[in-house]
Each structure stands twice: as structure tokens, then as C-alpha cells.
N, C-alpha and C positions, 0 to 999 in steps of 0.2 A: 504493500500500500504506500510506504514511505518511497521507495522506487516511481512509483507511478504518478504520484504527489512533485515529485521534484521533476520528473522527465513533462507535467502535464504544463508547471511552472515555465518552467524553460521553453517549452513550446509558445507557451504567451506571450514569453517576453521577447522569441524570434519574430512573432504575426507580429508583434506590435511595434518593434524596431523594423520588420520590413515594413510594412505600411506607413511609418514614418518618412523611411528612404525611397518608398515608390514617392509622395506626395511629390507635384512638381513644383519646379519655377514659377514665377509669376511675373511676365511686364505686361505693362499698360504704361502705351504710348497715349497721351492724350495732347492733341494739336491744339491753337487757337485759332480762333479766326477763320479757318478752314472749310468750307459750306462740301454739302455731296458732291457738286460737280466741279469742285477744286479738284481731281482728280484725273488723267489720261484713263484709268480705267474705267472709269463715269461715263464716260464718252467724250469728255474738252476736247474741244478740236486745235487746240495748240496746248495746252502745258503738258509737259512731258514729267511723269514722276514712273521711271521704268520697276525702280524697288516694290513701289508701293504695287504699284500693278503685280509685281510679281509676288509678293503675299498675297492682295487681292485671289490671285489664283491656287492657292496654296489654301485657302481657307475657307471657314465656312461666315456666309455673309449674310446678316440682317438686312434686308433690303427698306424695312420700313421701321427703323428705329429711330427714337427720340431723342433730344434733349432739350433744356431751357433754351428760350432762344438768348440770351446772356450767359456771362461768363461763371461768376461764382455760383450762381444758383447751378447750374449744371456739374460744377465739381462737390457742389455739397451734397445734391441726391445721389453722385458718383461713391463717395465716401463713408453715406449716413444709409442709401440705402430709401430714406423718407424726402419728399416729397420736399419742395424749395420751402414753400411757406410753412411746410410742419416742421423743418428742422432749423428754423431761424435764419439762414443762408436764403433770403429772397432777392434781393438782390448787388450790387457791385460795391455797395459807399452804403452812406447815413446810416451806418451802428447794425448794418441786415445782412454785412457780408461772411457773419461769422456762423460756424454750427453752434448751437448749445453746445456749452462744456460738457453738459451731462450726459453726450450720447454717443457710443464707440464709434470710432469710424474706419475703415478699411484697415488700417494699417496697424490700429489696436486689435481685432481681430486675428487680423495673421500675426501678429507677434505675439498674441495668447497662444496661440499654437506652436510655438518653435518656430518661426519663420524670422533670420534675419528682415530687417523692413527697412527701405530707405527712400527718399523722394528726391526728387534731382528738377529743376525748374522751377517752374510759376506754382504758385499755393493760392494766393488771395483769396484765402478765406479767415485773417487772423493775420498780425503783424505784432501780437502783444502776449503775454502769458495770460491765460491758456490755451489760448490759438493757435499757438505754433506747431508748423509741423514736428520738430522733436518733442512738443508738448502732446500729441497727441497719436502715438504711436509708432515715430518714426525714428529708428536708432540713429539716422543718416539721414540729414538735410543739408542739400546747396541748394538756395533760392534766391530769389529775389524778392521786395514787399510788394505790397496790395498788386497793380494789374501787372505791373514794370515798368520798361525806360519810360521815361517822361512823367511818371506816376507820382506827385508828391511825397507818398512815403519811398518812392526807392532810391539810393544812391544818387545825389544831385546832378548829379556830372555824366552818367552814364548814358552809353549810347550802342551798345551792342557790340564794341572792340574794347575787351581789355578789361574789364567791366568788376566793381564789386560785387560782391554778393555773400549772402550768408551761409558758412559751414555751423551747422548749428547754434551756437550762441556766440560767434566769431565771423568780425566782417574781415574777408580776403579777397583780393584781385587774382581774378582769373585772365590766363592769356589767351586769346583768340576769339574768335567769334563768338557770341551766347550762348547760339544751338548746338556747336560744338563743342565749346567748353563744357555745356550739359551731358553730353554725350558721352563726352569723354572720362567725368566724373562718374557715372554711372557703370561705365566698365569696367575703370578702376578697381571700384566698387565690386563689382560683381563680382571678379578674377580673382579676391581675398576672399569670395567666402565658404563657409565648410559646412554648411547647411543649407536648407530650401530658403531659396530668398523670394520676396516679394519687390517689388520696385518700382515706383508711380514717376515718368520721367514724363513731367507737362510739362513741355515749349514755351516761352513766351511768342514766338513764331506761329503764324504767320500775323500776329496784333502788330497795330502801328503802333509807332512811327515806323514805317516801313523802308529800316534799315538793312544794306544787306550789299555786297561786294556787287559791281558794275557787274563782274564776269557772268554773275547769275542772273540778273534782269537784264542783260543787252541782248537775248535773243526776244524779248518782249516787247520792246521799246516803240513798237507802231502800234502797240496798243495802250501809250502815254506812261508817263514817269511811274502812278500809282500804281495800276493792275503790274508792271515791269516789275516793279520792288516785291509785289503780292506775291508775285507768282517765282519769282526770283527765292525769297525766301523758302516758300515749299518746295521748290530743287534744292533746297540744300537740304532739306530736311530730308526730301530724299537720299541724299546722298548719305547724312548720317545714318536713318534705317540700313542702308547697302553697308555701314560700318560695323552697324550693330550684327548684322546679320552673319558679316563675317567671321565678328569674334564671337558668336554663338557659335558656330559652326568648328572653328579653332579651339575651342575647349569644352567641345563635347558637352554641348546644354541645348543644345538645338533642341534634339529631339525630345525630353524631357521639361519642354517650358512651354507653357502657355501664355502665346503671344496674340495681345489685343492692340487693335490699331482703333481710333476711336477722337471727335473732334468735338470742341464745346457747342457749338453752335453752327448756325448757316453763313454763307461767306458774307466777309466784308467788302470787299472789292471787285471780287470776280462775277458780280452775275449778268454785267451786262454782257460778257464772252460768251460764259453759258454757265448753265443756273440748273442743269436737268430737268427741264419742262417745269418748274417749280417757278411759284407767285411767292417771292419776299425773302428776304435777306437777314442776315443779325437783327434782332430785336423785334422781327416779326414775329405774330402769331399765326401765320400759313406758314405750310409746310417750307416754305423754304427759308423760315429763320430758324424751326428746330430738325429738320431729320436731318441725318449724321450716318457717316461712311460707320459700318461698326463690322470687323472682320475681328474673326478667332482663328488663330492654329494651332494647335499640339499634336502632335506626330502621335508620340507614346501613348494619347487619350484616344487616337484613332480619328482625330480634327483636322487632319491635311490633306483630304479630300474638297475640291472647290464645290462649291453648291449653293444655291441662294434660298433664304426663308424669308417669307415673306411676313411670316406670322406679326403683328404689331408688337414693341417694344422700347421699353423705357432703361434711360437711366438707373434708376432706383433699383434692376434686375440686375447690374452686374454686379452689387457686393451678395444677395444668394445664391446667385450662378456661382460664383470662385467659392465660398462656401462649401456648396454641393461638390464640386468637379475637384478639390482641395483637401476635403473627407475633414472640415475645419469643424473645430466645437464651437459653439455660440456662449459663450462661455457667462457675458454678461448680460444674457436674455436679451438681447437686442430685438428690438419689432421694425417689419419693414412694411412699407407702403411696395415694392417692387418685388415680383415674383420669380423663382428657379428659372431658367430658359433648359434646364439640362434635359426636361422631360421634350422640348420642341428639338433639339440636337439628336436627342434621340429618335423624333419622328412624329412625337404624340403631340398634336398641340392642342386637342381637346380640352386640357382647362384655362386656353385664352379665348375661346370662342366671343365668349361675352365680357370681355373686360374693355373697364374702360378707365381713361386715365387724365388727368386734369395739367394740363401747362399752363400755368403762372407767374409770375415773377414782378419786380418794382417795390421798394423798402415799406409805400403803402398798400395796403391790402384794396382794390376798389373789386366790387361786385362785378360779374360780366364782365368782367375785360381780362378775356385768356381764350382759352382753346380745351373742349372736349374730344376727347378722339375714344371711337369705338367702329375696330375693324378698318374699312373704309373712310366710315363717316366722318367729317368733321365738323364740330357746332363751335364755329367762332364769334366772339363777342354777343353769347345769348343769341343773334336773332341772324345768322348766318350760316347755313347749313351747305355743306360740297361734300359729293361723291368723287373722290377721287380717283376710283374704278373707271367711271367713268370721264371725271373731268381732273386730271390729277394736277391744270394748272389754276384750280380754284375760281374760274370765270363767272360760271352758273349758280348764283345764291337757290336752290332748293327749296329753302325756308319753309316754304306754304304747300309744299305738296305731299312732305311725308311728317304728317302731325305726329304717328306713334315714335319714330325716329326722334324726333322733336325732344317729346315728352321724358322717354326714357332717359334723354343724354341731360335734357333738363333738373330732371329729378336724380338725376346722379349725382349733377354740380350741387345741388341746393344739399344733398348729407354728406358731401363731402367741406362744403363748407360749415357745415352744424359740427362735424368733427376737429375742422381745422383752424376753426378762427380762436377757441380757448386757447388756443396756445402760441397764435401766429406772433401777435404783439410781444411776447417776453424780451424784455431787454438783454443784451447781452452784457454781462459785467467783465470787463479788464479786471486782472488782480493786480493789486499793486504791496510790492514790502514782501515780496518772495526771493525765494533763492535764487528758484530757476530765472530770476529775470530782476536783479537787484535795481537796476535804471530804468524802470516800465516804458517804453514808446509809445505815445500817442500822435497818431497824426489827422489832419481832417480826412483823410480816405474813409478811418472808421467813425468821426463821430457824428453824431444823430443833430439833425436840423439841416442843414444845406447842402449840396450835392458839389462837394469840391474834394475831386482828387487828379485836378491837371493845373501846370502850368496857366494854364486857359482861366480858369476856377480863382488861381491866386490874385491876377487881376482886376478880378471882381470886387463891389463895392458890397455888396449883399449879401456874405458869405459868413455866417456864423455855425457856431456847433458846440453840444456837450457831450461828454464819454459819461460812462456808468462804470463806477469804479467800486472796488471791494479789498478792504484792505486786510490781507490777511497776517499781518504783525502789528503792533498796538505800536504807539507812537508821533515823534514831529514827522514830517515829510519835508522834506524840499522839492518846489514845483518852479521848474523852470520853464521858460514862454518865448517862444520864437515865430517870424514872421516868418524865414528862409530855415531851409537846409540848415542845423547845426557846421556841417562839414563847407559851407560856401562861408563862413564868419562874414556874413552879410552885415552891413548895421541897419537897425531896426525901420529908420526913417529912408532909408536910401534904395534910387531904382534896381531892379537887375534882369537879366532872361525878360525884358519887354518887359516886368512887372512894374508899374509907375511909381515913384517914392510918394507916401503916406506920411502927412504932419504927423508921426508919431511924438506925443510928449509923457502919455500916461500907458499904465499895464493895470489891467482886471480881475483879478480871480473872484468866482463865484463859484463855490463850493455850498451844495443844499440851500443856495437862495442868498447866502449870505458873502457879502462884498467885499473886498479889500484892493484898494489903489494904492498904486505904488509909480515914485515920478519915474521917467527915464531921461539919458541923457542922450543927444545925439549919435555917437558913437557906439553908442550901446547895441549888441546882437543879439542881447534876451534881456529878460525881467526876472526877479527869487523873487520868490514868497514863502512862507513857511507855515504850515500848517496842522493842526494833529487829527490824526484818527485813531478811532477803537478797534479793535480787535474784530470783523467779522464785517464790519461799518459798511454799508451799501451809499455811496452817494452819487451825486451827480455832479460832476467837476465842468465848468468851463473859462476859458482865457480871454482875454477879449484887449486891443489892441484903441487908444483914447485917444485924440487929439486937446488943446488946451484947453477947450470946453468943456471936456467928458463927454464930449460925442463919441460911440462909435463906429472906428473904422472899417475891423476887420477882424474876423477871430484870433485865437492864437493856433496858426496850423500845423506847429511844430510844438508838442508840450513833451517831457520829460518829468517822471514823479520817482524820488526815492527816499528812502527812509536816511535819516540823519545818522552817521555814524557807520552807515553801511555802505553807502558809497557815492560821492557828491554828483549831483546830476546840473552844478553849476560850469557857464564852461562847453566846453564841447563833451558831449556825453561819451561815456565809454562806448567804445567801439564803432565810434562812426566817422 
């Protein structure tokens, strides 16, 4: 018995170290900017992306897959799983670009299982603790903040050659191009590791400012400087896929990785070349501001076979699909709005028949203003109905011929918003007085009231905002207030990057309502204040920027909060 006891032990512990070591790889390429028919294998009748095309053939392809037609909202249901407005990620800027702290997200998942985890690129969903990508599952972060170059919160100076960027809680200059310095970090990457890895490599490519070497837009250039650079950029990204592919293939991980190619949204530039018979672009609610290229391969799963599904499909599906096809524990009970695809992979798509699924997005919740999709059908903005079956570039409003169509997609929206609006509003709270982030960053990309996170924004005369902060060590603060970039040591009153000089004389803190002015002097590149909180303290912080009146001019879009004694946030802040 005692024989049979140990030899039964030892059998478990072989199943359960092999199915450890069968589990695969995992990337997930995810592009910006990129619409379906940014592609040669879409049909474009000039841009040439021969890599992508040749995964394209290598895999198996959702031909009618979703996502937000914006950016963060479609990496947060990527991550959470739930839905843009149930997981607090609605939309880009004012305080909505972040998930709830409280909810795992892809990369906490697979690193509950043994999975090395690491993200390489664009995050924008969080620039502050607990946002951040190593905050939130990620052993390994190079990024950049909120959208990227030209972004208020990212590196002032940056411009896609050479570029800072963050290795976790360390800003470093990377050499060479963006898309390739990402590329190149993440093989890095990969080549160290001695377990199943996971790895979320988001582009800030093809987003503008659309920078990007001659060599790659001058075969574009009769289609004008823009679409040139557009389309310029996705050859290179091409090119890096062709890099990646090779160091797959040179360390024996090909076959054993499940490879997703997959894009935020619908093109920004390209659709007047071509658009794939699709009505609308980024930020539309027709199909052509959210369906999206979405191809899988894994060899060893039996996925390298090419083939197209048509079945309909959402973002919110790829963190239970990896799930399932990962053999991953759910470890934290996680609930998703987005369903398996493993049983449609495998043939059955019988439990999508009747689903349907709500596109939304924008930091205010308005009634009717999104997109229903079930099957075919589409009910845009309430009172817009298209068969894309039939009319797939959305010309023929419907509306009034198929009432029961109507009714059902109507009565879908109206309990899907009974479920989703308790919770769409929650603030999201920065912490501030942590380890993991002793200088807390805030910029206007994240705070709540006005829609400033460019260049463009700072110029503005009407541009205020406040964070929701949580202090989780008791204590003074020091709050420092900046117009500019810390790292441009701009002075406070003075023009720069087209931004016009502001009579600045006065600085604002309002912290829960209550006020403190403080004078400035010419010269001067920020404002101190000093402040305390409680241990647990939830407030509302904002900075605000005075002329000699006490008029004001302009928020404070650069703030910095740290505890006294732990590490001064007077000054140029650590590490920027």
C-alpha cells in the first residue's frame, strides 16, 4: 500500500509538472491606430505589410471582431476582461483612463499561475501607483505614459528616436526607433526566460504624431505627407513582426507560443485609401471605428491552420480564451462580461448564437450614444439599425422595418445599462505616500474636469482639473505644481513649444475644498505647498495657476505629491 501511495504521489507530481511545461507562450501584439484594412492582406491596394500577411495565413482569423473605437477603453476590456464602462477605463483622459484597482487584469492572472509576465510599449491606462503596469501584474515594464510622444504626461522632449521611457520604476533612454527599441526589449526579454512567459508588446505605432524614417513612407508619398508616415510606420512594424518571428523560430518557441496579432481600434489615417467597404474611422460607432484584424496561431494547440470565423467577437473574450487554451486558475474569482472563443476554435459556436454586446466609450456616460451588435445587426445611436449581411457599409438605416430586431437589441441596452451604471461613475483614487511610488505623478492626462493631455490642451485658456487621491501613510506631504514638463525647467510665466506665457504671479492648492495661495516669483518652474493627511484619507486635490488678481489661468498640469522625509518632490522630481 505504502509502494502504491508513493509511486500514485509521484505520478501527480509528473501530470502536474508536465502540464505545467506543456502550458505555452503567450504574445499579444497589440497595434495603435491601425483600422482592418491597414493591412495588404485586407485587401489595401498599396500598403505592403508581407509578415503580417504571412501570419494572417498561418492562423486562425476572426473576421468580425470588436473593439472600443478608442484607445484605452479597448486595452482595458483587453486586460479586465469587463466591459469599458464596467471596469472604469471609459475613456482616454478626465480620471476614466484607469481600470479599478480592485480588478485583476491579464497579467495578474498569468503571473498567478507561474507565468513570467512583462509589457513592453504603450499602457495608458494609469501613469500613477496603482496603475502601473508593474503595479498591476507585470514583472517587466518599458513604457511610455498616458497615449505617448507629444502626450503631456510622456517625456517632454520625445519624439520616437532615442527616446525615454520607463523600465519599471526607472526613467532610461532607449537607442533607436520606439517600435524597435520595443521590440527589441521584449526579446531581450524573452531569451532570459526559464518559464512560460506571457508578454503584452503594445506599439505606440501607428498613433500620431506620425513619426517615422523617410525610407518607410517615401514609397507612399503620392498619397500626401500623412497616410506616407501612416503607412510608413506599419512597414516597420512589419518589419519588426519579421524580427520577432525570427527569433521565435531561432530559439525554438515558435511552435509552442500563442501568437495574437490584434489592433485598438479603426484606422486613423488610412481610410480614405481603403477602409474594407466599412463607414467610419477611430472614434466611430460603425463598424469601421471598432472591428479589428484579430488573428491567433499556435502550432503545438493545432492553430496554424489558416481559416476565417466569422462568429461575432469582442475584446472582453481574449482574457477567457488565454484562460481556457493556458489551462490558467482564476485564482481571484474574476467575473467577465467577454466569453471563451475556445469552444468557436473548436467548431461549436452554438453558445454565440444570440449574444449581444454593447460598444461604448467617452469619460461621461450619455444614454444612446454607442453601438449594439447582435450577429449581423447593428443598433447604432438607439434609432439606427444596419444589416451588414446585407449592407456591410452601413448606408440603409433599417430602423422601421424590423421592430422585433428593434426591441430585443433595445431591451438588451436598457439591463445592460441597469447593471452598468452603479458602478460606471467610481472614481478612481491615485495613492499617494507609498513605497512602490514615493514621488506620486500626476498629470492632466489623468485628472477629472477638462480634456487636456496634448500640447494643443496646454495652450488652452479653459483647462482645469482635480485627481482623487488616497493617502496610504499618515503625514505632511509636499505638493509641488508645475505648468511645463519638470525635465524642460521651464519658468512658470514664460512661452514655450507655441505654449503663450501666462501673467503667472500666484499658485493654488485646493485640497477637499479648502484653499491655500502661495506668491510666485518670475523665475520660478513650480510652487510647494505643504500639506497633511490621514492614514486611509480619500481627497480631492487640485492646483490651479493665479494671475495678480486671483484670477484663474490655468490648472496645474504637472503636480508631484510626497511625503516629507521620504523623499522631496521639490525640484525636478526623481527620475525625470
Amino acid at each position: 500500500m505504502l509502494r502504491l501511495l508513493t509511486f500514485t504521489l509521484a505520478l501527480l507530481a509528473f501530470s502536474s509538472s508536465t502540464v505545467l511545461a506543456a502550458r505555452p507562450n503567450v504574445i499579444i501584439i497589440l497595434t495603435d491606430d491601425q483600422g482592418y484594412g491597414d493591412l495588404s492582406c485586407h485587401g489595401n491596394p498599396r500598403l505592403k505589410t508581407p509578415t503580417l500577411d504571412q501570419l494572417y495565413a498561418e492562423s486562425v482569423r476572426f473576421t468580425d471582431f470588436h473593439v472600443a473605437p478608442m484607445c484605452s477603453p479597448t486595452r482595458g476590456e483587453l486586460q479586465t476582461g469587463l466591459d469599458a464602462f464596467r471596469n472604469g477605463a471609459s475613456a482616454v483622459c478626465e480620471g476614466r483612463s484607469m481600470p479599478r484597482r480592485e480588478l485583476p487584469t491579464m497579467g495578474q492572472i498569468f503571473k498567478d499561475n507561474g507565468y513570467a509576465t512583462a509589457h513592453f510599449g504603450k499602457w495608458h491606462m494609469g501613469d500613477s501607483y496603482p496603475y502601473r503596469p508593474q503595479d498591476r501584474g507585470y514583472d517587466m515594464s518599458v513604457h511610455n505614459c498616458a497615449w505617448g510622444i507629444r502626450s503631456l504626461a510622456e517625456y517632454w522632449d520625445n519624439d520616437a528616436f532615442d527616446d525615454h521611457y520607463w523600465r519599471n520604476n526607472k526613467l532610461e533612454q532607449f537607442p533607436g526607433y520606439n517600435t524597435d527599441a520595443f521590440f527589441n526589449e521584449a526579446m531581450k526579454w524573452m531569451k532570459g526566460q526559464k518559464q512560460p512567459f506571457f508578454v503584452y508588446l503594445a506599439t505606440t505605432a501607428a498613433h500620431g504624431p506620425f513619426y517615422v524614417k523617410e525610407e518607410y513612407a517615401a514609397p507612399y508619398e503620392d498619397l500626401g505627407q500623412r497616410v506616407a508616415n501612416f503607412y510608413g510606420m506599419i512597414v516597420n512594424i512589419d518589419e519588426n513582426v519579421a524580427r520577432l518571428e525570427e527569433f521565435l523560430k531561432e530559439n525554438d518557441l515558435r511552435d509552442d507560443t500563442i501568437l495574437i496579432f490584434i489592433t485598438d481600434n479603426g484606422t486613423v489615417a488610412g481610410e480614405k485609401v481603403y477602409n474594407a467597404g466599412m463607414r467610419g474611422k477611430k472614434t466611430s460607432y460603425y463598424d469601421g471605428g471598432h472591428r479589428v484584424p484579430f488573428f491567433l496561431r499556435w502550432p503545438a494547440g493545432g492553430y496554424d491552420q489558416p481559416r476565417d470565423v466569422d462568429t461575432l467577437a469582442h475584446s472582453t473574450d481574449v482574457l477567457p480564451t488565454l484562460i481556457d487554451l493556458c489551462d490558467l486558475k482564476n485564482k481571484r474569482d474574476a467575473t467577465f462580461d467577454g466569453q471563451s472563443l475556445v469552444p468557436v476554435l473548436g467548431g461549436d459556436a452554438s453558445g454565440f448564437a444570440d449574444r449581444m454586446f454593447v460598444i461604448q466609450y467617452l469619460a461621461d456616460f450619455k444614454k444612446w450614444s454607442g453601438a449594439v451588435l447582435w450577429n449581423k445587426w447593428r443598433l447604432v445611436h438607439g434609432d439606427e439599425l444596419y444589416d451588414i449581411a446585407t449592407d456591410p457599409g452601413q448606408k440603409n438605416n433599417v430602423y422601421d422595418q424590423h421592430d422585433d430586431v428593434v426591441k430585443a437589441m433595445r431591451d438588451y441596452y436598457e439591463a445592460w445599462c441597469t447593471r452598468s451604471e452603479p458602478i460606471m461613475g467610481r472614481p478612481n483614487y491615485v495613492g499617494i505616500g507609498t513605497e512602490q511610488e514615493p514621488v506620486t505623478w500626476l498629470s492632466s492626462c489623468n485628472w477629472t474636469g477638462s480634456y487636456c493631455d496634448n500640447w494643443g490642451n496646454l495652450a488652452a485658456k479653459d483647462r482645469f482639473g482635480h485627481w482623487f487621491v488616497e493617502a496610504e501613510s499618515p503625514g505632511r506631504y509636499e505638493v509641488t505644481m508645475y505648468v511645463y514638463h519638470p525635465a524642460a525647467n521651464a519658468p512658470l510665466n514664460q512661452p514655450l513649444n507655441n505654449v503663450p506665457a501666462r501673467p503667472i504671479t500666484q499658485a493654488k492648492l485646493i485640497v477637499d475644498g479648502k484653499e491655500t495661495v502661495v506668491d510666485t516669483k518670475p523665475d520660478d518652474t513650480h510652487a510647494t505647498f505643504h500639506v497633511s493627511f490621514d492614514k486611509g484619507q480619500r481627497s480631492t486635490l487640485e492646483g490651479q495657476f493665479l494671475d495678480r488678481n486671483g484670477k484663474p489661468l490655468c490648472g496645474a498640469f504637472y503636480t508631484f505629491v510626497a511625503r516629507e522625509g521620504d523623499e522631496s518632490a521639490a525640484g525636478e522630481p526623481a527620475g525625470q
